[in-house]
N, C-alpha and C positions, 0 to 999 in steps of 0.2 A: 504493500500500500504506500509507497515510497510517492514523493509526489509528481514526478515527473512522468511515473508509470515505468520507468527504464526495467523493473523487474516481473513487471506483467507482461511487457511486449518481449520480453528475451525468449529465445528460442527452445533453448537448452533449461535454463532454471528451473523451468515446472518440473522436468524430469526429474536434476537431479534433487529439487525441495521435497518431493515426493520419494524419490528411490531412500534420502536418508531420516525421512519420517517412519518409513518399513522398517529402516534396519533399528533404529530407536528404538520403536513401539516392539518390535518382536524381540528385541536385547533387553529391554526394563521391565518386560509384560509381560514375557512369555514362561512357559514351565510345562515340564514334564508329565506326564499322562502312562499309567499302566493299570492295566486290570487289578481290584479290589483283590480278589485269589490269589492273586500271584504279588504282590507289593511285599509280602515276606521274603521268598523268593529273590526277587529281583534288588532287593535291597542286601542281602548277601552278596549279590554276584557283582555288585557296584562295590562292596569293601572289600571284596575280596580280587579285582581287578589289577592286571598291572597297569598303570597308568602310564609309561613308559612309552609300553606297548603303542594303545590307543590313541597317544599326542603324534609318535611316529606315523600312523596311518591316516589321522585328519592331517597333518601336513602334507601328506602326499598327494593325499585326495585334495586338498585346498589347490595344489596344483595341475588339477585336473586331471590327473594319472589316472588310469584307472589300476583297480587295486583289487587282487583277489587273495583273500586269507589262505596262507598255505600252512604255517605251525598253529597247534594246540590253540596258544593264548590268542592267536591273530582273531579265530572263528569264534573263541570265546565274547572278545571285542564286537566282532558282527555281529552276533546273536542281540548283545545288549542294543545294539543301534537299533536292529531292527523289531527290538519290543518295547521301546520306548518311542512314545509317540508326544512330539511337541508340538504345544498348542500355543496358538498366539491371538486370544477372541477380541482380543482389543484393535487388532489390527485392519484396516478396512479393507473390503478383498478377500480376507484366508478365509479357509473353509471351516474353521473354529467362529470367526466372524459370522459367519451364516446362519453354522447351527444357534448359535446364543440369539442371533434376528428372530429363529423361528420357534425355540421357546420362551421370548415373548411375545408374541404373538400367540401363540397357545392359550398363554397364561391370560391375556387379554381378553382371548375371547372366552375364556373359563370365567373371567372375571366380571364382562360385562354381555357376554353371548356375541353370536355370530357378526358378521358385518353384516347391514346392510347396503352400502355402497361402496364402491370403490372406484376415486377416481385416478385419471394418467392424463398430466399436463404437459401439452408441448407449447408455452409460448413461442411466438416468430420473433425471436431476441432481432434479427438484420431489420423489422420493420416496425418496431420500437423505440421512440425517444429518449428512455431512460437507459435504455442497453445503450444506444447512442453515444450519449453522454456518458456513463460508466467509461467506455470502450476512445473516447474521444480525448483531447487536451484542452479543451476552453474551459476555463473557469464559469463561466458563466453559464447557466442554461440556454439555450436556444431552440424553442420548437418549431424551427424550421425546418420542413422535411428534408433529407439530403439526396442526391441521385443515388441510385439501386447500386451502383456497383463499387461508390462511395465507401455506402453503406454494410455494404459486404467486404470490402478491406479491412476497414475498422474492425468488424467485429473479430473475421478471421485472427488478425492480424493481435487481438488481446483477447485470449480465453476466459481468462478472468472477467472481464466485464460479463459474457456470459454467466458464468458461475454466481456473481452477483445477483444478475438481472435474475437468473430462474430463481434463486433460494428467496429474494422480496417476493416474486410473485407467488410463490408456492406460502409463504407465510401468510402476505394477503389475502389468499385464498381461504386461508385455514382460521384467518380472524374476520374477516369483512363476508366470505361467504357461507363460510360454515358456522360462522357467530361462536366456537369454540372459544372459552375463555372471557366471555362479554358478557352480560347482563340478555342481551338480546336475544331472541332464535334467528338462527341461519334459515339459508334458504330453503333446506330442506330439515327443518325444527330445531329442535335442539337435541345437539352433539353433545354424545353423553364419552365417547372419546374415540380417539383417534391412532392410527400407528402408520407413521412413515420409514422407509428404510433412507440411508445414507450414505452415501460415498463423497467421501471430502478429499477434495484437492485444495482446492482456495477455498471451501466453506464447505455447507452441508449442502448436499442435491437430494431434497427429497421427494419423493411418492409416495402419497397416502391412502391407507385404507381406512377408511371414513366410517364410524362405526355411529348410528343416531338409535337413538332412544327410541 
């Protein structure tokens, strides 16, 4: 949000903001998964490890070698790799992320019953004034329309304004039409709650499943 925009419109940034948000979130969040039965088990075979061993073989493997256990201890090593399973549900994207989406949603609807609507918003961010502007350098607002293909550079040209522009509309949605959170009923009554999922780059991008009383 720099003011110039010079790190919304860079090419490369989003990648790499994003690539070292993963490796963050899955190094401070993440942890280890094994079956209830076997955590006795496997809890042995992790003190009883040569560590040695297993630093040698992730360093090889960190260099892309491929690696096949041929002594005793080496297969012992694989074994544990491959019964332990690491989770990272905080992370946007992994398949740990998902399942935790979809036992809330369970819980949701256990909570308040089924959906009955659900909606998927595509605003036209290139034929929008506020994406415009997000997406533009004037300080100033200007609702003057701009030509088509203007407008299509702009927005290409900074994703983030997009990102912006959906997650305003998707919240205006969810207060101005769904009156969720207001005093007021929405258009279709009143929302007794709601579940959007998320994926964040530059913000949340949500889609909601619209749950009304």
């Amino acid at each position: 949000m720099y003011h110039n925009k010079r790190f919304q419109t860079d090419i490369d940034f989003p990648f790499v903001a994003f690539s070292h948000e993963q490796m963050k979130t899955s190094c401070t969040q993440g942890f280890l998964m094994v079956d209830q039965a076997r955590f006795g088990e496997m809890s042995e075979r992790i003190l009883n490890i040569d560590w040695n061993i297993m630093n040698a073989l992730t360093e090889r493997m960190e260099k892309d070698e491929y690696v096949r256990p041929d002594t005793l201890e080496e297969k012992r090593c694989f074994q544990i790799i491959q019964d332990l399973d690491a989770m990272s549900g905080k992370m946007h994207g992994s398949i740990a992320g998902k399942k935790i989406m979809r036992n809330e949603i369970w819980s949701l609807i256990a909570r308040i019953g089924s959906p009955c609507w659900y909606l998927t918003l595509s605003p036209a961010d290139n034929r929008h004034p506020l994406c415009i502007y997000f997406a533009g350098s004037e300080e100033k607002f200007n609702p003057i329309p701009l030509p088509y293909a203007e407008r299509a550079r702009l927005v290409c040209n900074n994703p983030v304004a997009g990102a912006r522009f959906f997650d305003f509309m998707v919240r205006t949605c969810i207060e101005d039409v769904l009156g969720f959170g207001t005093d007021n009923p929405g258009v279709y009554g009143h929302t007794s709650g709601y579940y959007r999922t998320a994926y964040r780059i530059f913000g949340e991008l949500p889609l909601g499943g619209i749950y009304d009383r």
